[in-house]
C-alpha positions in Angstrom: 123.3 63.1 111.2 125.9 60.8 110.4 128.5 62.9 111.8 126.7 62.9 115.0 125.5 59.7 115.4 129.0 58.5 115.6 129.1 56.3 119.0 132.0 56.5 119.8 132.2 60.3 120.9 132.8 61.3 124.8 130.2 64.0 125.8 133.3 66.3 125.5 133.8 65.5 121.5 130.1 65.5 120.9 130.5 69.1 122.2 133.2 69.9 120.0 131.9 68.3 117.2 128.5 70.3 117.2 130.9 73.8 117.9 132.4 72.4 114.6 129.2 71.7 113.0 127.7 75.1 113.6 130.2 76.3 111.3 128.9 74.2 108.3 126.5 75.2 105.3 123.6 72.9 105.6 122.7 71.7 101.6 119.1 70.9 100.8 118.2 67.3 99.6 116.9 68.5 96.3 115.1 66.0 93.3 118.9 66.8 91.4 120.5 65.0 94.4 118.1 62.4 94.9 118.5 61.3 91.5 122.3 60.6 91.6 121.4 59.0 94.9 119.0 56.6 93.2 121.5 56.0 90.5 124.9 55.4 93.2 122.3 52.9 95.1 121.8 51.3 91.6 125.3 51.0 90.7 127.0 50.6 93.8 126.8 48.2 96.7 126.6 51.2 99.9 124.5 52.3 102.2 122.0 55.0 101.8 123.6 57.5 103.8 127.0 56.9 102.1 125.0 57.4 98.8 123.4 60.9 99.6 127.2 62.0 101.2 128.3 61.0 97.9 125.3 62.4 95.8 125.2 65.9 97.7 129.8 66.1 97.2 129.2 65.2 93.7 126.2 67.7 93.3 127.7 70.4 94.5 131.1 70.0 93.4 132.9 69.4 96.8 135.9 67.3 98.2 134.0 64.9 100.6 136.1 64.3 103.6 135.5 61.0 105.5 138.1 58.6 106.9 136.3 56.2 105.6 137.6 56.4 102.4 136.6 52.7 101.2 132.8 53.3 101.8 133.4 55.0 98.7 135.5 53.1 96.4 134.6 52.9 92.4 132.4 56.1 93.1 133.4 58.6 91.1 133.8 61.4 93.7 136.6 64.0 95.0 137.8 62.0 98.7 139.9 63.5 101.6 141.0 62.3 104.6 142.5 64.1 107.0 143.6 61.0 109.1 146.3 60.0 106.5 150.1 61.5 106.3 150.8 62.7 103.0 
């Protein structure tokens, strides 16, 4: 959903980006991950879908990968961008 609803995709990206997207494991929004939710929104000042991104990486042990690394800062979680040269 957040992928998606980016605005700024042509018709030919939001095409791509759904090819892309059919390739992805889709994770439940179990209680284990609403609870970390709750307690991100409690600790940190973000928005509630940054906090279940977060919650659901954190969860499940994954890197999440956002170029928006800053909506993220202080949260203790694994961050990749792919939009910065190493």
């Amino acid at each position: 959903m957040e992928f998606l609803g980016f605005n700024g995709f042509t018709q030919e990206e939001r095409n791509s980006a759904k090819d892309f997207l059919s390739f992805a494991k889709v994770i439940p929004l179990e209680n284990h991950v609403v609870d970390r939710v709750i307690e991100i929104k409690q600790n940190y000042k973000i928005k509630l879908p940054d906090a279940i991104i977060a919650a659901t990486a954190m969860s499940e042990g994954l890197h999440l990968v956002t170029r928006n690394t800053s909506d993220f800062k202080n949260i203790d979680v694994s961050l990749f961008n792919p939009f910065e040269q190493k």
